[in-house]
mmCIF file of the N, C-alpha and C atoms, coordinates in Angstrom:
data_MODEL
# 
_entry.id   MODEL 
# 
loop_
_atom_site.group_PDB 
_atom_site.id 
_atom_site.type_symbol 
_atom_site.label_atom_id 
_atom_site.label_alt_id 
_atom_site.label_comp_id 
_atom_site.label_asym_id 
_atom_site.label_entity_id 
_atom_site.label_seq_id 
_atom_site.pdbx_PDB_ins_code 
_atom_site.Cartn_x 
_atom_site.Cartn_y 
_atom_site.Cartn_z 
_atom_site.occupancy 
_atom_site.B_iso_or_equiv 
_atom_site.pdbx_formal_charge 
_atom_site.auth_seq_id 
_atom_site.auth_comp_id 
_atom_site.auth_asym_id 
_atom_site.auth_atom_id 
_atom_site.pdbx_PDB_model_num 
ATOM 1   N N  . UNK A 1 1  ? 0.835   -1.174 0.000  1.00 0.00 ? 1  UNK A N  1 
ATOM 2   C CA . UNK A 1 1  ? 0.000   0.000  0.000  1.00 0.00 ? 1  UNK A CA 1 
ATOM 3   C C  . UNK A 1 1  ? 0.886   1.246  0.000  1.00 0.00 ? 1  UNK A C  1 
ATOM 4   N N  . UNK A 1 2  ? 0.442   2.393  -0.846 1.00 0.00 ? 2  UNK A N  1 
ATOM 5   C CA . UNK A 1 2  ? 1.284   3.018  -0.741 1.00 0.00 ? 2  UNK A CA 1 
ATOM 6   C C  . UNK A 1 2  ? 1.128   4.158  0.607  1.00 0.00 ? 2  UNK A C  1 
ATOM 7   N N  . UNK A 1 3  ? 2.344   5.092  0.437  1.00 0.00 ? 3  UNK A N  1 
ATOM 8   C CA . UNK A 1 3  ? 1.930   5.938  1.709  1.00 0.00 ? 3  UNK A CA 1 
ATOM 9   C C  . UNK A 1 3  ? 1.687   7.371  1.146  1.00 0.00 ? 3  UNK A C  1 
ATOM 10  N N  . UNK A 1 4  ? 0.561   8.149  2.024  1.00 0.00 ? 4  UNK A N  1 
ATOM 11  C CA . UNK A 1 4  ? 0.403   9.569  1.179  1.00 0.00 ? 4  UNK A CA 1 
ATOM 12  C C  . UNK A 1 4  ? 1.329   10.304 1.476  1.00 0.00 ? 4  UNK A C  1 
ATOM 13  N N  . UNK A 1 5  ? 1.091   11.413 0.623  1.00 0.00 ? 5  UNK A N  1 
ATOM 14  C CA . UNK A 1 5  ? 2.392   12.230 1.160  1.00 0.00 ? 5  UNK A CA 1 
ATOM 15  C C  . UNK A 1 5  ? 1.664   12.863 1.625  1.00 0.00 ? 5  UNK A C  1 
ATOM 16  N N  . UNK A 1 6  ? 3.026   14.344 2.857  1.00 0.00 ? 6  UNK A N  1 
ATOM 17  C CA . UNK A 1 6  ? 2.005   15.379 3.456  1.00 0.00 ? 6  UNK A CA 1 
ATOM 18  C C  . UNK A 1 6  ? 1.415   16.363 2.570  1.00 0.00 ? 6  UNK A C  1 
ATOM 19  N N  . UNK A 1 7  ? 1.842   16.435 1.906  1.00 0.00 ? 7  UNK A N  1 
ATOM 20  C CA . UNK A 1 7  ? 0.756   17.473 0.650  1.00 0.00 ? 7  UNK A CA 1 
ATOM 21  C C  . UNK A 1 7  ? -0.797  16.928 0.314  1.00 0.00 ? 7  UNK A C  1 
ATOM 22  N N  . UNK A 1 8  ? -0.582  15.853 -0.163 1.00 0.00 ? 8  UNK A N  1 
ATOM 23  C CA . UNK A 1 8  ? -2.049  15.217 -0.132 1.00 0.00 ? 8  UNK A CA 1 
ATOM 24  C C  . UNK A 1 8  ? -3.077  15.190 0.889  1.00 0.00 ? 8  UNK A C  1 
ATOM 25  N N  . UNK A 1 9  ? -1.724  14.824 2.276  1.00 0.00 ? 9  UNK A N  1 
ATOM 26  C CA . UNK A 1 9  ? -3.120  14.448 3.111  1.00 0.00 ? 9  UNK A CA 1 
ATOM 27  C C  . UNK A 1 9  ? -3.830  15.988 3.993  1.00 0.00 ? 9  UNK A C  1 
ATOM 28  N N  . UNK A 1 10 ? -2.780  16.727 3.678  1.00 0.00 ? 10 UNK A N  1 
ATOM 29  C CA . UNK A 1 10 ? -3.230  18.359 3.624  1.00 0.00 ? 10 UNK A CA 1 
ATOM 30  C C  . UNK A 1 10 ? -4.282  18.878 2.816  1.00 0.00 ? 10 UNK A C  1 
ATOM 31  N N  . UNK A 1 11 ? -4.016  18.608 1.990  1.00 0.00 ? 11 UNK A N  1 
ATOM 32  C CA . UNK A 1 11 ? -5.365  18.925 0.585  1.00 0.00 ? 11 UNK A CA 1 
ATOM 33  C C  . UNK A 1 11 ? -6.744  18.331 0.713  1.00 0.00 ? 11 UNK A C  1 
ATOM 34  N N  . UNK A 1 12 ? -6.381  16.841 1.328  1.00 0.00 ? 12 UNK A N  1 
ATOM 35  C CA . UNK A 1 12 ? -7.289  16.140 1.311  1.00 0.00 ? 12 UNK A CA 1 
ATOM 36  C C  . UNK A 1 12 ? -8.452  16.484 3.061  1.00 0.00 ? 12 UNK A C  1 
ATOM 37  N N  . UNK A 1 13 ? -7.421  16.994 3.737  1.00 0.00 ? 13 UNK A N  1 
ATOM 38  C CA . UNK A 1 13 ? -7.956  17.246 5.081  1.00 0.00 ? 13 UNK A CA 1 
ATOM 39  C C  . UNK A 1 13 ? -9.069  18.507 4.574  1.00 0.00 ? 13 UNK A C  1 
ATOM 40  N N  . UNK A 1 14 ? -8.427  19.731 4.181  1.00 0.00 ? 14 UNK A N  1 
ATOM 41  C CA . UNK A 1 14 ? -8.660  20.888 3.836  1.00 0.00 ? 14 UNK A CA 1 
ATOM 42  C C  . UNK A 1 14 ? -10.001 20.802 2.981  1.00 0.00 ? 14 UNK A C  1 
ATOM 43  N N  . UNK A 1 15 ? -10.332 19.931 2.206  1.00 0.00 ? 15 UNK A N  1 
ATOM 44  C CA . UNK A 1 15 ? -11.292 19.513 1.116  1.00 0.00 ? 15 UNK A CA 1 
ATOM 45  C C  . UNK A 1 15 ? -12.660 19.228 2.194  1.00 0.00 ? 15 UNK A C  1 
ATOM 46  N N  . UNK A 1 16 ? -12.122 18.155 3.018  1.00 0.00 ? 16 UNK A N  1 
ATOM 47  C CA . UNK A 1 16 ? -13.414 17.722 3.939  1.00 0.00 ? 16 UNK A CA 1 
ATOM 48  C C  . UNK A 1 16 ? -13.561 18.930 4.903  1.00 0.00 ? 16 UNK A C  1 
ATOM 49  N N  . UNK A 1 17 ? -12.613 19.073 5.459  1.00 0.00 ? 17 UNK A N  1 
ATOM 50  C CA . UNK A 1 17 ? -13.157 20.493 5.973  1.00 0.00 ? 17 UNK A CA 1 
ATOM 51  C C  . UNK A 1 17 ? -13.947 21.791 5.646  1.00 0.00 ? 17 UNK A C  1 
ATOM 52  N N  . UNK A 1 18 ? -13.853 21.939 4.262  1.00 0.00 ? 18 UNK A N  1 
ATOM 53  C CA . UNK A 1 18 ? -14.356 22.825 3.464  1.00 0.00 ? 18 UNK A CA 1 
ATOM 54  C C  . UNK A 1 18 ? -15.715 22.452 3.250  1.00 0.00 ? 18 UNK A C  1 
ATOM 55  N N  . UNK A 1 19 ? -16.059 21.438 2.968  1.00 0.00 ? 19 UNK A N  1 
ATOM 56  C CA . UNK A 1 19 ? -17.414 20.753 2.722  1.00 0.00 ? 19 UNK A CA 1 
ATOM 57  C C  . UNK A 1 19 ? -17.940 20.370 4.142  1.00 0.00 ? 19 UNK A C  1 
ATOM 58  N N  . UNK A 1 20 ? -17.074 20.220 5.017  1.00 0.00 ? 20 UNK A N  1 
ATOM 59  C CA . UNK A 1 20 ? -17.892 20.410 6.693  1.00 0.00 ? 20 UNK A CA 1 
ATOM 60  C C  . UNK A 1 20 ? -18.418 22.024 7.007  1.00 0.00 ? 20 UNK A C  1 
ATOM 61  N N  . UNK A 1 21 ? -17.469 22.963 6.622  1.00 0.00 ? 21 UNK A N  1 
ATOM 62  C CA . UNK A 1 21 ? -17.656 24.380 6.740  1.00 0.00 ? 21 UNK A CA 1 
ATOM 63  C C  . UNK A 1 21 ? -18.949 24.776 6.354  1.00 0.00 ? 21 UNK A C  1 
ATOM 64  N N  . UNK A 1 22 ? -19.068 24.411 4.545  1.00 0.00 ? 22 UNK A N  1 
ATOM 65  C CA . UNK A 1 22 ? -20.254 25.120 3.937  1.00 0.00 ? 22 UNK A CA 1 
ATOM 66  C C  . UNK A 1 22 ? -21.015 24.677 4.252  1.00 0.00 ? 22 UNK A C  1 
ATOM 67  N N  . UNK A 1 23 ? -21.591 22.834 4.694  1.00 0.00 ? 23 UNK A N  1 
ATOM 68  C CA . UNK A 1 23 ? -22.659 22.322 5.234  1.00 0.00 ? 23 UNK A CA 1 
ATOM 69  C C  . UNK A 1 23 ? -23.217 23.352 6.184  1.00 0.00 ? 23 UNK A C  1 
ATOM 70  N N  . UNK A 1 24 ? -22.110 23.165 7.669  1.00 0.00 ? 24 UNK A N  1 
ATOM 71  C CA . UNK A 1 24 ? -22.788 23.814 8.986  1.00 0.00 ? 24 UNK A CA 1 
ATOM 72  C C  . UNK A 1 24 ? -22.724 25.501 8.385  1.00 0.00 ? 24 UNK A C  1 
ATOM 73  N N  . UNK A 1 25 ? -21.941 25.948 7.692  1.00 0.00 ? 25 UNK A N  1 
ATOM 74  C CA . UNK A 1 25 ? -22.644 27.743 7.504  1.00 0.00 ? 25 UNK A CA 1 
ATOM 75  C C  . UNK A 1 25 ? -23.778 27.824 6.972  1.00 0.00 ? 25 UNK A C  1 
ATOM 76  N N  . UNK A 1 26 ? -24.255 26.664 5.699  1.00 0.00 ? 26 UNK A N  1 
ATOM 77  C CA . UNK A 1 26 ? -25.522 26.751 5.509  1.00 0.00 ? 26 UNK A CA 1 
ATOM 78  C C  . UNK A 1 26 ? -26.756 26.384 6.709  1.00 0.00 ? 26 UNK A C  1 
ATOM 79  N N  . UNK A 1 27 ? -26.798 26.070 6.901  1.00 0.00 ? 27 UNK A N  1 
ATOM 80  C CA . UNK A 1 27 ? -27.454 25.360 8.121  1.00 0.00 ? 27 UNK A CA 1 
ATOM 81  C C  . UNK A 1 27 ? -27.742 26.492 8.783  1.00 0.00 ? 27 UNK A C  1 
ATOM 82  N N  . UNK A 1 28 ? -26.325 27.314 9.568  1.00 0.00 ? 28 UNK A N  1 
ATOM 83  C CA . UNK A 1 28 ? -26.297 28.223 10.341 1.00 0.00 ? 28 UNK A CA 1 
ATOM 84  C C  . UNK A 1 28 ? -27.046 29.403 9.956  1.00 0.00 ? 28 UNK A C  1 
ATOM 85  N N  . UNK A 1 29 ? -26.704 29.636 8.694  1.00 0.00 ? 29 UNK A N  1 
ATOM 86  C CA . UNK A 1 29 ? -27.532 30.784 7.936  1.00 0.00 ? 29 UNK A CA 1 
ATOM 87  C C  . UNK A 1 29 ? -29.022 30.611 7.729  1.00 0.00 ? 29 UNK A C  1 
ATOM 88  N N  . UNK A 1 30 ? -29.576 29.514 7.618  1.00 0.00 ? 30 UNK A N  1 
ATOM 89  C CA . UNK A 1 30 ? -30.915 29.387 7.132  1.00 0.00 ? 30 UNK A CA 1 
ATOM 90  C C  . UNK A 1 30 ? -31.843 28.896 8.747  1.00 0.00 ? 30 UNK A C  1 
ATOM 91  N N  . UNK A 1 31 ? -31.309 28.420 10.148 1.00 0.00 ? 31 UNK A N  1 
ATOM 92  C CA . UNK A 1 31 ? -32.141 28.169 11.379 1.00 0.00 ? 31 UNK A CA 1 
ATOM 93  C C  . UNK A 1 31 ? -32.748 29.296 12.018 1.00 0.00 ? 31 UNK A C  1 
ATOM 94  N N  . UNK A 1 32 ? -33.610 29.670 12.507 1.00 0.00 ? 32 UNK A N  1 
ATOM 95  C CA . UNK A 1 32 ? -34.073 30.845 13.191 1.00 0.00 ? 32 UNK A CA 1 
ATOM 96  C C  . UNK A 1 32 ? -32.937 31.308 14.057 1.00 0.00 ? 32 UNK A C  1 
ATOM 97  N N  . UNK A 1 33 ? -32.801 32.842 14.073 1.00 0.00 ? 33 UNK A N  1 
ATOM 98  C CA . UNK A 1 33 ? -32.293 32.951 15.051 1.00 0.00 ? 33 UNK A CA 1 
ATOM 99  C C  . UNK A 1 33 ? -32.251 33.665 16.104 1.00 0.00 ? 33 UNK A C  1 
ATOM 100 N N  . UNK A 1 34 ? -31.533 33.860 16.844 1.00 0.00 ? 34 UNK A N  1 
ATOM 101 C CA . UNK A 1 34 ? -31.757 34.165 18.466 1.00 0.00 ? 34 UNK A CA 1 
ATOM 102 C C  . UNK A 1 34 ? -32.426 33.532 19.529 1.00 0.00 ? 34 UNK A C  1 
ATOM 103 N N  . UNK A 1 35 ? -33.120 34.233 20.248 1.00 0.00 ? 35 UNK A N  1 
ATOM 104 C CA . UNK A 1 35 ? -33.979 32.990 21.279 1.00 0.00 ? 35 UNK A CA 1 
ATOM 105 C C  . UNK A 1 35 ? -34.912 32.184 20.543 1.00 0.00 ? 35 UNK A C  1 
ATOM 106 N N  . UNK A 1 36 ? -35.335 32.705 18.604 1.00 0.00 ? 36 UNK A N  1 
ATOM 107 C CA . UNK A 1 36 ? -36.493 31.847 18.469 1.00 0.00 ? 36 UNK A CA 1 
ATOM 108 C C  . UNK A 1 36 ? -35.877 30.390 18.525 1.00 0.00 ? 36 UNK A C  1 
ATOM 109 N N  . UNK A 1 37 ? -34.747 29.920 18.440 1.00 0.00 ? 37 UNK A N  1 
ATOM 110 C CA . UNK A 1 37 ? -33.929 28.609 17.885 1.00 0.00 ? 37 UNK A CA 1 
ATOM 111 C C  . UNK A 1 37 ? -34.313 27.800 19.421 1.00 0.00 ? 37 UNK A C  1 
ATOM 112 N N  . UNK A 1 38 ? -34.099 28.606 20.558 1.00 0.00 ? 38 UNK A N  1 
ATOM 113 C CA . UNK A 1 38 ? -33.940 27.668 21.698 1.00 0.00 ? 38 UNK A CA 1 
ATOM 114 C C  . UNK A 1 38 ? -35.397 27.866 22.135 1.00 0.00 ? 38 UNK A C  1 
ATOM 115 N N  . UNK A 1 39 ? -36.635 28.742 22.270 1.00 0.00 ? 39 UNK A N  1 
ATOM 116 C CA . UNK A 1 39 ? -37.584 28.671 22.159 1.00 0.00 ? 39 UNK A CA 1 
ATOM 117 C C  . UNK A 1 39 ? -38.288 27.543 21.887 1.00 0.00 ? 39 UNK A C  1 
ATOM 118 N N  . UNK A 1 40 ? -37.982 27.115 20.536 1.00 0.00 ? 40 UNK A N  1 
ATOM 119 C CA . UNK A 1 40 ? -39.126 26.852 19.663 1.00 0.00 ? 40 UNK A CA 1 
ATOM 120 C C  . UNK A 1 40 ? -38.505 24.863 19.982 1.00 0.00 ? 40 UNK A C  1 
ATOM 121 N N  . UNK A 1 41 ? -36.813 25.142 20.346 1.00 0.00 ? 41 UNK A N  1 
ATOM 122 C CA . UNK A 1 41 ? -36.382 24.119 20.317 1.00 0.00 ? 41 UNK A CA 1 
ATOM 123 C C  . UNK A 1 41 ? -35.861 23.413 18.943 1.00 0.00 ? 41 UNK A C  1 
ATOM 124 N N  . UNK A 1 42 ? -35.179 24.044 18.213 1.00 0.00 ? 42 UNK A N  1 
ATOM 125 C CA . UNK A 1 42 ? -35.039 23.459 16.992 1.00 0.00 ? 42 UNK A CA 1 
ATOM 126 C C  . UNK A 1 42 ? -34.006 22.804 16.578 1.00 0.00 ? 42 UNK A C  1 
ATOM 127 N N  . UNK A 1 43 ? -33.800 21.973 16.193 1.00 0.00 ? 43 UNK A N  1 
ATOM 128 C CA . UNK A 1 43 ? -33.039 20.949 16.220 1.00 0.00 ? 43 UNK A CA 1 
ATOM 129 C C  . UNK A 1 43 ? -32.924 20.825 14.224 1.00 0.00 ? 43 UNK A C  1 
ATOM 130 N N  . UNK A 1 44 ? -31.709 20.072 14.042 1.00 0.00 ? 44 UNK A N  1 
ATOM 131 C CA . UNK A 1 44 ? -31.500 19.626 12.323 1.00 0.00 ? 44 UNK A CA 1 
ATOM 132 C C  . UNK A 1 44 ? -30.672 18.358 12.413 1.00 0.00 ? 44 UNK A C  1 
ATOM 133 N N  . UNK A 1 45 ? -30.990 17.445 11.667 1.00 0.00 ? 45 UNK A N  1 
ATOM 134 C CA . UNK A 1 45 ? -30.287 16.056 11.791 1.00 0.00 ? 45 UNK A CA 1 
ATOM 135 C C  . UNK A 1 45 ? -29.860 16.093 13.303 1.00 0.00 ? 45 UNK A C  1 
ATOM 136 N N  . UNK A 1 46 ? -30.843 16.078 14.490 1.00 0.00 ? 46 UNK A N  1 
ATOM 137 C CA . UNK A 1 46 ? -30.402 15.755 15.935 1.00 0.00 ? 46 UNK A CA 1 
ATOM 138 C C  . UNK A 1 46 ? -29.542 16.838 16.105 1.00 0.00 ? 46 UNK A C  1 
ATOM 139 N N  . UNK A 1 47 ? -29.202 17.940 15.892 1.00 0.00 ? 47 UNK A N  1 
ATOM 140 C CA . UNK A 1 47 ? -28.241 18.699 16.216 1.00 0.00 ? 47 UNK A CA 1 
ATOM 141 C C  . UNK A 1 47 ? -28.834 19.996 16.741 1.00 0.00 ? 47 UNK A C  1 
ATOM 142 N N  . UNK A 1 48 ? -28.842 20.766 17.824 1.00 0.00 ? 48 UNK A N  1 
ATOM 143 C CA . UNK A 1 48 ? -29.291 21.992 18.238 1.00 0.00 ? 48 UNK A CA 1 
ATOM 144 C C  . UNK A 1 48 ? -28.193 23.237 17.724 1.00 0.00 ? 48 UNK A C  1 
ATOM 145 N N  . UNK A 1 49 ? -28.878 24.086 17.448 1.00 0.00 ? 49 UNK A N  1 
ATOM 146 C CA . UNK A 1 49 ? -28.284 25.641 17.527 1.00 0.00 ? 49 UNK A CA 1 
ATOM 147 C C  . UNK A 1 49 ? -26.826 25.582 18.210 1.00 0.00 ? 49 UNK A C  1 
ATOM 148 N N  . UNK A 1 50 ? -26.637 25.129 19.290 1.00 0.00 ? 50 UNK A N  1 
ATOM 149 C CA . UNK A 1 50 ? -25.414 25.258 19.797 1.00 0.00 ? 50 UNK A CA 1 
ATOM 150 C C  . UNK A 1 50 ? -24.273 24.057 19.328 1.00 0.00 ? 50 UNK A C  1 
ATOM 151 N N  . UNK A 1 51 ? -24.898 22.610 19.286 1.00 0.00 ? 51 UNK A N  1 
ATOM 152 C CA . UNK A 1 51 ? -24.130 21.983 18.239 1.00 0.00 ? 51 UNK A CA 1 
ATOM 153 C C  . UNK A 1 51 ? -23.303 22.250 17.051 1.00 0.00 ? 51 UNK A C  1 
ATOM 154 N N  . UNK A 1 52 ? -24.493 23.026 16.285 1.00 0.00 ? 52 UNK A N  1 
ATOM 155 C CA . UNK A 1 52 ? -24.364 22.806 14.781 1.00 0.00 ? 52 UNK A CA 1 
ATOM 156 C C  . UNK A 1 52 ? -22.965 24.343 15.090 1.00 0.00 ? 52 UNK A C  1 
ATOM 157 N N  . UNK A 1 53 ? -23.124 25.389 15.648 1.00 0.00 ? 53 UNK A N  1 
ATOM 158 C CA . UNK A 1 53 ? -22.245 26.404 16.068 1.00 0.00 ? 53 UNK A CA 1 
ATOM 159 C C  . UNK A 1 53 ? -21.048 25.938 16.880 1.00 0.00 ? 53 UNK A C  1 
ATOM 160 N N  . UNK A 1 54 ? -20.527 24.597 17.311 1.00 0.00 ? 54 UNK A N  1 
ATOM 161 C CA . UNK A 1 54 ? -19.508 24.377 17.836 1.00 0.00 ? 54 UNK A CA 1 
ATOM 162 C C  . UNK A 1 54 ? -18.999 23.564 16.834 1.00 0.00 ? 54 UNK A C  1 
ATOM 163 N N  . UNK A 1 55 ? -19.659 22.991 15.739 1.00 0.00 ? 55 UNK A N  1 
ATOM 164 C CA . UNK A 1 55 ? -19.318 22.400 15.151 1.00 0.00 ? 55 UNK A CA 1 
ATOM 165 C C  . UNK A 1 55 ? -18.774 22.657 13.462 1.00 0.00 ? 55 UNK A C  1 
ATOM 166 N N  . UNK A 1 56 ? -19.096 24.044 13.508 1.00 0.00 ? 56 UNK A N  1 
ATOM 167 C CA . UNK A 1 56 ? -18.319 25.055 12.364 1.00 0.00 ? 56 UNK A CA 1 
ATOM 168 C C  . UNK A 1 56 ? -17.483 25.719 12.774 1.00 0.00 ? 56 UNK A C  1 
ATOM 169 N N  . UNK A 1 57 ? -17.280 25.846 14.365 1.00 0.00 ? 57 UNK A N  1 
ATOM 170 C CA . UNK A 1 57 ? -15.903 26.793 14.947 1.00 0.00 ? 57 UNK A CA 1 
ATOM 171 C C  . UNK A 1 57 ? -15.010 25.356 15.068 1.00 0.00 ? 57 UNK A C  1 
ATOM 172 N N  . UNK A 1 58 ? -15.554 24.074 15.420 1.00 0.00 ? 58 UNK A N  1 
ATOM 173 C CA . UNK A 1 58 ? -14.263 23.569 15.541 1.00 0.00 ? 58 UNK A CA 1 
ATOM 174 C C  . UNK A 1 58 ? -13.776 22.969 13.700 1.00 0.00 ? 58 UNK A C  1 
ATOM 175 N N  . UNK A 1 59 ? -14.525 22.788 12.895 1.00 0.00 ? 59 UNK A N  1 
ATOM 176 C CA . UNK A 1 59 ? -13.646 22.235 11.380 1.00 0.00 ? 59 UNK A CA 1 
ATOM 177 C C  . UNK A 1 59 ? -12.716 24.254 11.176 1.00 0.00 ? 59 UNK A C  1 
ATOM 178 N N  . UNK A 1 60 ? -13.653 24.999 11.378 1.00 0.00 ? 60 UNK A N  1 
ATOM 179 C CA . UNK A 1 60 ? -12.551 26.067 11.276 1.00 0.00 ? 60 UNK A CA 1 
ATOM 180 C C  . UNK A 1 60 ? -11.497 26.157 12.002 1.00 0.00 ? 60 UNK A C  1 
ATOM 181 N N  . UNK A 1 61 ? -11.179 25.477 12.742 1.00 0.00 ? 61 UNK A N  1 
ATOM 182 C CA . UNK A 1 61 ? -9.845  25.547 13.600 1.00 0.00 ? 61 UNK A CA 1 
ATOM 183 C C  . UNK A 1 61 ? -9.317  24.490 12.799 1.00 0.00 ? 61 UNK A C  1 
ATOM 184 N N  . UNK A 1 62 ? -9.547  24.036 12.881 1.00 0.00 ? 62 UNK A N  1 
ATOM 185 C CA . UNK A 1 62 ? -9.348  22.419 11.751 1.00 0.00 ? 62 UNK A CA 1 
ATOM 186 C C  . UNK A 1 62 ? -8.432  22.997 10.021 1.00 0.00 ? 62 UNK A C  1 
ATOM 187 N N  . UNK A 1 63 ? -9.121  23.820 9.859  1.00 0.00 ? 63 UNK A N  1 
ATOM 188 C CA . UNK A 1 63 ? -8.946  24.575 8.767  1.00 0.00 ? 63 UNK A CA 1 
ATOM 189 C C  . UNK A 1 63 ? -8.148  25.014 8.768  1.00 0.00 ? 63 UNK A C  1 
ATOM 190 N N  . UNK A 1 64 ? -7.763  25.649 9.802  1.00 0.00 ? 64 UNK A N  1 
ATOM 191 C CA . UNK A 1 64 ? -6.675  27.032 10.219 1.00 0.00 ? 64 UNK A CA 1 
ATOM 192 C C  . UNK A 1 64 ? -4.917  26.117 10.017 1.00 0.00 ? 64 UNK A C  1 
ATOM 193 N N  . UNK A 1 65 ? -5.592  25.065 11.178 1.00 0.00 ? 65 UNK A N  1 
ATOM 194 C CA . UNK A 1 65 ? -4.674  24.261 11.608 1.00 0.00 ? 65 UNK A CA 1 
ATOM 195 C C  . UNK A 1 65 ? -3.909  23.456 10.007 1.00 0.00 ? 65 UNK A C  1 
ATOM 196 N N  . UNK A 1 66 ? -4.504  22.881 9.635  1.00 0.00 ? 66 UNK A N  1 
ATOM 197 C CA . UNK A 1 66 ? -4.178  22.382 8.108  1.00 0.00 ? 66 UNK A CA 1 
ATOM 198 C C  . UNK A 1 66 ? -3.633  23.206 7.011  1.00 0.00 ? 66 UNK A C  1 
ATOM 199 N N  . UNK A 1 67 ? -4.107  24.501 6.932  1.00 0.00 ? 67 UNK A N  1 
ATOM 200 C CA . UNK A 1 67 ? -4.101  25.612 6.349  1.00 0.00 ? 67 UNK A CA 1 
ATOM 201 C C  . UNK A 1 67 ? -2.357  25.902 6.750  1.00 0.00 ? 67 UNK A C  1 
ATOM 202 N N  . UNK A 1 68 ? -1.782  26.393 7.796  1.00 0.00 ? 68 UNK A N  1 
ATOM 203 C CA . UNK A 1 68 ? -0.786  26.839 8.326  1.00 0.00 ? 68 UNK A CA 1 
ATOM 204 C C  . UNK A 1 68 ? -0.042  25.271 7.935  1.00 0.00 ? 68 UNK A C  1 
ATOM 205 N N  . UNK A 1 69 ? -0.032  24.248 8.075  1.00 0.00 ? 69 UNK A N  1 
ATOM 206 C CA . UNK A 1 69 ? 0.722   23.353 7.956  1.00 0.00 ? 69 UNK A CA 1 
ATOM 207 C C  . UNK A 1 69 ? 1.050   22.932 6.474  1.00 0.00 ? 69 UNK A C  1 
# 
């Protein structure tokens, strides 16, 4: 088997991350927001308002991190 190199598996990190990014920004952009989200209780694929928002700050660190390397 062969082995990747670090360029690839950089590119390749950066790629899924990118497509994790635009998922949760879309998401983020289109849920009610402010108190109506925790109000109303709204949830997307099992995920709450505060999920789906920890979960586009952390692939952006992710990003950052890959990005610089």
């Amino acid at each position: 088997m062969k082995k990747m190199s670090s360029r690839k598996l950089v590119s390749v990190m950066l790629f899924y991350n990118l497509i994790a990014m635009f998922i949760s920004g879309i998401v983020l952009y289109i849920m009610p927001h402010g108190r109506v989200a925790y109000w109303t209780g709204w949830t997307f694929l099992g995920l709450s308002k505060d999920d789906w928002d920890g979960l586009h700050t952390i692939f952006g660190f992710l990003m950052l991190i890959f990005g610089i390397w």
